[in-house]
C-alpha positions as CSV (number, residue, x, y, z in Angstrom):
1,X,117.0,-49.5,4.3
2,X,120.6,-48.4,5.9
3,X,120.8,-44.9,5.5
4,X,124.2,-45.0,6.2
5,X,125.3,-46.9,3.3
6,X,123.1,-44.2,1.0
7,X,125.3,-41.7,2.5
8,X,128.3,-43.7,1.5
9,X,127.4,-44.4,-1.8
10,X,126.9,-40.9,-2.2
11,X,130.5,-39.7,-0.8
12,X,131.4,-42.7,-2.9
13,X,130.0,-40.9,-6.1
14,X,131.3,-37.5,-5.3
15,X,134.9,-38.9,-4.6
16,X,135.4,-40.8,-8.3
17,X,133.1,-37.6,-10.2
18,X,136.3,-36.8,-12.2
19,X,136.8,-40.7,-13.4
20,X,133.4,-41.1,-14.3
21,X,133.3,-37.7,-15.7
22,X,136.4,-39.0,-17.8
23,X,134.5,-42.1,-19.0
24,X,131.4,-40.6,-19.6
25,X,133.7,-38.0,-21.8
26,X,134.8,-41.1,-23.6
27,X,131.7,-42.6,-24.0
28,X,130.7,-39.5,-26.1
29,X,133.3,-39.3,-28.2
30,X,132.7,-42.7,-29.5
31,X,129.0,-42.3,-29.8
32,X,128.1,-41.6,-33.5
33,X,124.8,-39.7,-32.6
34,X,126.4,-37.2,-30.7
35,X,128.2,-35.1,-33.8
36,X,127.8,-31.6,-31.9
37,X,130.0,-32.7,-29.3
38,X,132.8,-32.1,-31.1
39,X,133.3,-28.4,-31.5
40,X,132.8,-28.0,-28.2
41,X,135.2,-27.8,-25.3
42,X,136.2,-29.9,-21.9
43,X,134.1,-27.2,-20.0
44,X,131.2,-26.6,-22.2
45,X,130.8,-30.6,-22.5
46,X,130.5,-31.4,-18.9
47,X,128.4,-28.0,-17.5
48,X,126.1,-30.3,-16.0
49,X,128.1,-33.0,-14.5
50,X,129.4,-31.5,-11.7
51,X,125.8,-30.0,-10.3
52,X,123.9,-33.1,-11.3
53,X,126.4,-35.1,-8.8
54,X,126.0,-32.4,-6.0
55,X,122.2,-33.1,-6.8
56,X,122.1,-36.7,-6.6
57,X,124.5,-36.9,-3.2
58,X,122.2,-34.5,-1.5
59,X,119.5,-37.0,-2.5
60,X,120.9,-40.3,-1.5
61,X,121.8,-38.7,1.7
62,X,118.3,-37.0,2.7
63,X,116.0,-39.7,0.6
64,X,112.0,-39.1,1.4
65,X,109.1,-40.7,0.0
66,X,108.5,-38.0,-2.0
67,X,112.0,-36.4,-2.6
68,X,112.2,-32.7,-3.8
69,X,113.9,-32.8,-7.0
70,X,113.1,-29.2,-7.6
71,X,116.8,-28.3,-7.8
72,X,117.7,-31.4,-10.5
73,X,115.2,-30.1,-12.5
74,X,115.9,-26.5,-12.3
75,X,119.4,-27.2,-13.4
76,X,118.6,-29.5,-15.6
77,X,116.6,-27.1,-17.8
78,X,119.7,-24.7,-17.4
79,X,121.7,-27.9,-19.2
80,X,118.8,-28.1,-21.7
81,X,119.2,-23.9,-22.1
82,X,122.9,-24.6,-22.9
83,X,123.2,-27.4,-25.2
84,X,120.8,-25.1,-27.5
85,X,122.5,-22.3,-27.4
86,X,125.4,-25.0,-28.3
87,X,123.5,-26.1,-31.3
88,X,122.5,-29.6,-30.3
89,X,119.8,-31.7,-31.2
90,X,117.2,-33.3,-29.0
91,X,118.2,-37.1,-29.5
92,X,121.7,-35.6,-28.5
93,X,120.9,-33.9,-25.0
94,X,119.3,-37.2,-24.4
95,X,121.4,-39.4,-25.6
96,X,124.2,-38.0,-23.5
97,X,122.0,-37.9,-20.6
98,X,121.2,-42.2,-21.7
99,X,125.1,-42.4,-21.5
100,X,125.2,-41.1,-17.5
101,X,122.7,-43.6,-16.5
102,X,124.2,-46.8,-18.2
103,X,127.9,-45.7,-16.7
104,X,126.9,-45.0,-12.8
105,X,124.8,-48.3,-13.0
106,X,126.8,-50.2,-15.1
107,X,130.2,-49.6,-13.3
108,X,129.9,-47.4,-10.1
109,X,127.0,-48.5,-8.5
110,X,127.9,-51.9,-9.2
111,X,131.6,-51.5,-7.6
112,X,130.3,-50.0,-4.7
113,X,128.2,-52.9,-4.3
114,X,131.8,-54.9,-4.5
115,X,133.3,-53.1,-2.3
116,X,130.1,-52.8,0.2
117,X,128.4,-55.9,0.8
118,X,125.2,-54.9,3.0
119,X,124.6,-52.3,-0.2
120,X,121.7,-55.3,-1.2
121,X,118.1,-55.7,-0.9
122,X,116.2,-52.8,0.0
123,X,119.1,-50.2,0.4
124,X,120.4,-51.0,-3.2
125,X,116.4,-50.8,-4.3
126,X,115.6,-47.5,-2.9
127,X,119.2,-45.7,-4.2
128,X,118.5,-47.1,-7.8
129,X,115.5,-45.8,-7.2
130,X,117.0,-42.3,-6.9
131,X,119.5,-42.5,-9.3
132,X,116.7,-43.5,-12.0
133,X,114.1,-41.0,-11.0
134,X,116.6,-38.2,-10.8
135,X,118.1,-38.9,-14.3
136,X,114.9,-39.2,-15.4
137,X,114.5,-35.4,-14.6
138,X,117.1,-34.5,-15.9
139,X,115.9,-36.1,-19.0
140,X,112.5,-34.4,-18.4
141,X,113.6,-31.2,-18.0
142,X,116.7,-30.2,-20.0
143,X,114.7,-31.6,-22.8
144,X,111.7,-29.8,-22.2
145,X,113.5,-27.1,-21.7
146,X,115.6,-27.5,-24.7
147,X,112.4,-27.8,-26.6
148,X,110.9,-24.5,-24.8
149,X,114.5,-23.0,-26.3
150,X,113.4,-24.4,-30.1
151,X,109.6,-23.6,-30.1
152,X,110.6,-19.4,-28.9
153,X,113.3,-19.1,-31.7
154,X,110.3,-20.9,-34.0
155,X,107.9,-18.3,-32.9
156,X,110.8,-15.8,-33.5
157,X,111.3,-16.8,-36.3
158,X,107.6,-17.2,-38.3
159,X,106.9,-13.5,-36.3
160,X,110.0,-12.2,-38.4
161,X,108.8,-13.9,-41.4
162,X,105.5,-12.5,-40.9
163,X,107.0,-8.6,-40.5
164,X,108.9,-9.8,-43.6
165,X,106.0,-10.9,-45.6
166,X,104.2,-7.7,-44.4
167,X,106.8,-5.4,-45.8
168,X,107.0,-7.1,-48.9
169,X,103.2,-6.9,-49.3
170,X,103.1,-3.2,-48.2
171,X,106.3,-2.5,-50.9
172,X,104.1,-4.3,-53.6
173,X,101.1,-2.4,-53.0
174,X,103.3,0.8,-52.6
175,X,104.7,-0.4,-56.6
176,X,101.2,-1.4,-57.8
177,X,99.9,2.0,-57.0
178,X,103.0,3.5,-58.6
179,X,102.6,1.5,-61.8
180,X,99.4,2.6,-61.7
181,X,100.1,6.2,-61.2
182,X,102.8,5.8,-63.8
183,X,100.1,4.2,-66.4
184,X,97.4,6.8,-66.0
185,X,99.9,9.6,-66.3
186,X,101.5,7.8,-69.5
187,X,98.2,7.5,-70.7
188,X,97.4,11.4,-70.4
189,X,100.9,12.0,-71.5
190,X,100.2,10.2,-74.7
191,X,96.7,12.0,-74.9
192,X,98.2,15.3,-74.5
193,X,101.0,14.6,-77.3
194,X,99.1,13.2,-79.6
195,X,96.0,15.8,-79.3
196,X,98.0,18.6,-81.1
197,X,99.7,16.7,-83.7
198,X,96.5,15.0,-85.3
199,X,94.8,18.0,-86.5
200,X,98.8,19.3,-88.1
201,X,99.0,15.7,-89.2
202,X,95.4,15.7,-91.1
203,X,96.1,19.2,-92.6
204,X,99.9,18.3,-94.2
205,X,98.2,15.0,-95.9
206,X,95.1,17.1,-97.3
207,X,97.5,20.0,-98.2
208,X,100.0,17.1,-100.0
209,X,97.1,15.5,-101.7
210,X,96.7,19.2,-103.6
211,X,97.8,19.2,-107.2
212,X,99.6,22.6,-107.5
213,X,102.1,23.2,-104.9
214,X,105.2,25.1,-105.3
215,X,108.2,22.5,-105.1
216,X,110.2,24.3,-102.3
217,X,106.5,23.9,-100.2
218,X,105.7,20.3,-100.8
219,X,109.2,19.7,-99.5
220,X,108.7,20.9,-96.6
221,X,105.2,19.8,-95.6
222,X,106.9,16.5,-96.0
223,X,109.5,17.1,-93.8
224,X,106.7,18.4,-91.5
225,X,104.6,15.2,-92.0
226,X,107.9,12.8,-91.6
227,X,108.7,14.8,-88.1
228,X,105.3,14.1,-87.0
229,X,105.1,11.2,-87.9
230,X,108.6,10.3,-85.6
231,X,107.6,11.9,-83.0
232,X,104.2,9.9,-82.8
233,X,106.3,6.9,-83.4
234,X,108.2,8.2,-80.0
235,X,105.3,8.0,-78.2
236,X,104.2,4.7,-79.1
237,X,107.5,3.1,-78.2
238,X,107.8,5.4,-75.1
239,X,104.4,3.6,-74.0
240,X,105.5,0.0,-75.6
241,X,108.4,0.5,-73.0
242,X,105.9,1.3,-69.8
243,X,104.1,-2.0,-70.7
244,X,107.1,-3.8,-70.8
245,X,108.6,-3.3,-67.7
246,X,105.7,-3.3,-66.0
247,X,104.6,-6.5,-67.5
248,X,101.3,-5.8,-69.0
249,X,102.4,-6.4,-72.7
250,X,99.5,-8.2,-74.3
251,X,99.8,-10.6,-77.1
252,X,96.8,-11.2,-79.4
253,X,97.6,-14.6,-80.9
254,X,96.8,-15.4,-84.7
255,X,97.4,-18.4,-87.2
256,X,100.0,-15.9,-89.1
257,X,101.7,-15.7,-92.4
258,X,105.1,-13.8,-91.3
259,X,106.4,-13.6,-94.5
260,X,103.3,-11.4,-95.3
261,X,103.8,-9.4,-92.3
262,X,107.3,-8.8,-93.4
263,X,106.0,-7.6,-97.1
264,X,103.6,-4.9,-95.0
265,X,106.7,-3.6,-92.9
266,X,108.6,-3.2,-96.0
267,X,106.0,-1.5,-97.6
268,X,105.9,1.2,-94.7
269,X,108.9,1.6,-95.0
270,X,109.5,1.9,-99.0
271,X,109.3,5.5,-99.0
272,X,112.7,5.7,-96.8
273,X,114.6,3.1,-98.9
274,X,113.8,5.3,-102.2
275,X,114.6,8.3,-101.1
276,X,118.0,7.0,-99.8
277,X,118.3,4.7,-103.6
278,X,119.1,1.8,-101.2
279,X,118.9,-1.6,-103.4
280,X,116.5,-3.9,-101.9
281,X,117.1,-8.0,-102.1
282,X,114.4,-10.4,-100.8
283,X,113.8,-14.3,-100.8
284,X,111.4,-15.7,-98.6
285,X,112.3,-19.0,-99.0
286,X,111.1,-20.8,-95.9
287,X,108.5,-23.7,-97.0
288,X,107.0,-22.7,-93.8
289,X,106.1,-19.0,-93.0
290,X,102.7,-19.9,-91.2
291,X,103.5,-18.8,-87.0
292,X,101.1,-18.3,-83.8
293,X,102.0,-14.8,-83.4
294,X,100.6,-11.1,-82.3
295,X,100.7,-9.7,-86.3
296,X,100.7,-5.9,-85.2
297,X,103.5,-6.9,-82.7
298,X,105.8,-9.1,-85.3
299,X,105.0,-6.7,-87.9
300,X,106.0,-3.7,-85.8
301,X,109.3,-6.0,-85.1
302,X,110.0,-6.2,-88.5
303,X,109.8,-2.5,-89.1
304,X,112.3,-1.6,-86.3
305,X,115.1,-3.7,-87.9
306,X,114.2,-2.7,-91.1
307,X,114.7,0.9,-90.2
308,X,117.5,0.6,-88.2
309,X,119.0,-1.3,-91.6
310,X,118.0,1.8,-93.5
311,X,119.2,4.6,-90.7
312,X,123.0,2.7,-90.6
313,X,123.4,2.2,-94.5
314,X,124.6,5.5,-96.9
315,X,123.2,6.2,-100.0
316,X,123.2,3.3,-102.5
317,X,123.8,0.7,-100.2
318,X,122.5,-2.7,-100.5
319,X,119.6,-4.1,-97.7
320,X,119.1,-8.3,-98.0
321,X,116.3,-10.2,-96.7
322,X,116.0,-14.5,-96.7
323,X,113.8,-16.5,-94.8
324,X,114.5,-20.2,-94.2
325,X,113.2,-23.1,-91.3
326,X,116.0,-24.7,-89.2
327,X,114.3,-27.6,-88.5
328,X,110.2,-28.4,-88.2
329,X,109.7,-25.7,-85.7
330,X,111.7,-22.5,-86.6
331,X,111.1,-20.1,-88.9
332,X,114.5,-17.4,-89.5
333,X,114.3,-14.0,-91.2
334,X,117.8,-12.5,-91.9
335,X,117.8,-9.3,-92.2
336,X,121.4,-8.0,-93.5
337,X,122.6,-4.5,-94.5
338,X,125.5,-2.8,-96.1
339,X,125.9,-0.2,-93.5
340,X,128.5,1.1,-91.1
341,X,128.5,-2.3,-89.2
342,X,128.9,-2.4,-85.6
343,X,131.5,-2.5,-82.8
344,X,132.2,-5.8,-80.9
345,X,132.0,-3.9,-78.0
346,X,128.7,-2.6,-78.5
347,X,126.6,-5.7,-79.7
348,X,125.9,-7.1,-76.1
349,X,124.1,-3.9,-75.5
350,X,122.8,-3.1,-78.6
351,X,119.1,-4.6,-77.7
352,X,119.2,-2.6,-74.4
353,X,116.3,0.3,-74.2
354,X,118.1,3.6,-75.1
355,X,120.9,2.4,-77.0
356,X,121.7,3.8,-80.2
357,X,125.3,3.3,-81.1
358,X,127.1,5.8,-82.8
359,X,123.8,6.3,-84.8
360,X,122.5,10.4,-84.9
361,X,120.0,10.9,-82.1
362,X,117.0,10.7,-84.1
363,X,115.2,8.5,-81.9
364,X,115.5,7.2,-78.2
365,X,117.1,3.8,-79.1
366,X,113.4,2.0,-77.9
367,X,113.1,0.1,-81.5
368,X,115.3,-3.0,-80.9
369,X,114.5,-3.0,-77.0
370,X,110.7,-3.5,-77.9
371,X,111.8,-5.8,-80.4
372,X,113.7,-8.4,-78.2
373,X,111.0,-7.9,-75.5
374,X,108.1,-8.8,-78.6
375,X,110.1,-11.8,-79.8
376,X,111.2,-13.3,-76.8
377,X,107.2,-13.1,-75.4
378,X,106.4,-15.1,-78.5
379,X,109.7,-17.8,-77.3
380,X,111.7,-16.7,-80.1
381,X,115.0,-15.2,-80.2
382,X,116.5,-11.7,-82.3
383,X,120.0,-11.3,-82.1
384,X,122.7,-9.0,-83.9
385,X,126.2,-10.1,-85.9
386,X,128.9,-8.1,-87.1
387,X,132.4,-8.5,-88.3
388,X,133.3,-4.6,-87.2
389,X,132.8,-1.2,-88.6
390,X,132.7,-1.0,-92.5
391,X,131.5,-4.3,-92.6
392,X,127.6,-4.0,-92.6
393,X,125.1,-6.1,-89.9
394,X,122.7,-9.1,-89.7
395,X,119.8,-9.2,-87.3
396,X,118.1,-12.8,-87.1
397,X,115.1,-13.2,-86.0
398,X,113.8,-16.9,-84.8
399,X,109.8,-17.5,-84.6
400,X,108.4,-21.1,-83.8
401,X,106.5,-22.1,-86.8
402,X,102.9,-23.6,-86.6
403,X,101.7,-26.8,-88.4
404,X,100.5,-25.2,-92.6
405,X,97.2,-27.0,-91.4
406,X,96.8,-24.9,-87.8
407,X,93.9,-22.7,-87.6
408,X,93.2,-22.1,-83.8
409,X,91.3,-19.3,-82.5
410,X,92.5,-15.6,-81.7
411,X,94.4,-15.9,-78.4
412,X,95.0,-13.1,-75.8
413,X,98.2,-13.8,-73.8
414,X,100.1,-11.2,-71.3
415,X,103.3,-12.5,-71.0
């Protein structure tokens, strides 16, 4: 081995750094794994080029039989630090460092073996010797390093996931112990509401049952028994609302004729209709009425749009009711009134909780709200049409139907 000619070789290396650098640029450009390349700059792409020929000189020119490479490698891992932070991939840090090897081999080694004939046998072993195990390290280490780089933003990233997750559990634990606090105190809310009015409630039917009352009295007891009445009816849908939003509305599912449930709601709701003379049309005409539905629920339904019908329509006005199937599977009740109508403006919102219209405030706008939530739990659909004001309303509502020869079981479901 000439350690002479290792010494040349490496002056030889160090002299022609800024061709090779130049083809090695060019190289990488062309190389169709090595996309992240090109947002990067002359200076950013070559950070290690310079240092790793500094490195290799000092080795050709001090070679040992067990060389230090301590310094390749600890700025090799600095390369593998910065093509992370430049938002390469692995196969790119060593592909590029693939590309050195081939082009020193390849072209400069080989020329100086041209130009320097005794660079043969043992000499030219031992400095390909170097050259490999010192991009080798490089290899090693920026890639270790680069992976070192991946596997701490990894662990960043699951431990900020994991703080994440923990909020999120701690906020739904914080809002399940709210609903819950919100539930018990809507439950002793009710209670308390409803504790005083039952006994008023039971004396104004007994009292109304009696034969001889003076007219002026019996009028009011029933205005009495009608304001109870409401505002028992506010408490329901105040707590109909709770379960909504919070979820926990329950359906109890029954082979159902709605066209019956539709008769019961207008029963309850015949007294209103009388004393207002409203004329009442009704054809049920759907050959199929039978639906898998919650019957205190869709019955319930049906007496919030019928009382909204009767609360928009004057005196003598006219309230329509027809039932048909669209199809096998739908069952439509339209429910259409004579009333004031309502403003284009105001039918998106009309089904939102605590929206009355232009209605007097004789209720909290809840009906419709619970309504849509009931229907839509049950995958139908309720929806609202109107040419303007003075031209009455229709409210659709759209249930599946059920086969006339269904009879499953009572099913809970909580939508």
């Amino acid at each position: 081995m000439d350690q002479k000619i290792l010494s040349e070789l490496a002056d030889y290396l160090l002299t022609h750094r800024e061709e090779i650098t130049r083809e090695w640029l060019r190289a990488v450009e062309r190389d169709a794994v090595i996309s992240s390349s090109n947002h990067l700059e002359y200076k950013e792409l070559v950070d290690h080029l310079p240092v790793l020929f500094e490195d290799l000189a000092n080795l050709l020119k001090s070679p040992r039989s067990d060389p230090n490479h301590s310094e390749v490698s600890r700025d090799a891992r600095v390369h593998g630090n910065y093509r992370w932070r430049q938002g390469y991939r692995l196969e790119e840090v060593i592909r590029e460092t693939s590309i050195v090897r081939r082009i020193l081999f390849h072209n400069w080694v080989e020329a100086f073996a041209q130009k320097v004939p005794a660079f043969d046998g043992e000499t030219r072993k031992t400095a390909e010797h170097i050259i490999h195990d010192a991009v080798d390290d490089v290899v090693t280490h920026s890639a270790k390093q680069f992976v070192e780089e991946q596997q701490t933003s990894i662990n960043n990233l699951n431990s900020e996931l994991a703080d994440a997750v923990a909020e999120v559990r701690q906020r739904e634990a914080a809002a399940e112990a709210a609903n819950q606090a919100k539930d018990r105190f809507l439950a002793m809310l009710s209670h308390e509401l409803r504790t005083p009015l039952n006994p008023i409630l039971l004396w104004t039917h007994a009292t109304l049952e009696e034969g001889q009352l003076d007219p002026s009295l019996r009028d009011g007891l029933q205005m009495v028994r009608r304001n109870i009445e409401l505002e028992a009816s506010l408490i329901d849908d105040l707590l109909d609302v709770a379960r909504i939003t919070g979820g926990k509305l329950q359906l109890h599912l029954q082979l159902s004729d709605a066209a019956s449930l539709f008769r019961d709601a207008l029963g309850m709701v015949k007294a209103e209709f009388a004393r207002k003379q409203l004329e009442v049309h009704v054809e049920l005409n759907a050959a199929n009425h039978h639906v898998i539905v919650d019957r205190a629920r869709i019955q319930q339904v049906f007496w919030n749009v019928l009382k909204n019908a009767q609360k928009f329509t004057a005196d003598g006005g006219t309230i329509s009711t027809r039932s048909f199937n669209n199809g096998q599977e739908k069952l439509l009740f339209e429910i259409t009134d004579s009333g004031e109508g309502i403003k284009p403006e105001l039918l998106p919102k009309i089904f939102e909780a605590f929206e009355q219209g232009e209605a007097p405030a004789d209720g909290l706008g809840l009906g419709l709200a619970i309504s849509k939530a009931v229907i839509e739990a049950h995958g139908g659909r309720i929806h609202a049409s109107s040419k303007g004001i003075g031209t009455g309303a229709t409210f659709t509502i759209e249930l599946k139907t059920a086969p006339n020869e269904s009879t499953p079981p009572p099913t809970t479901l909580s939508p």
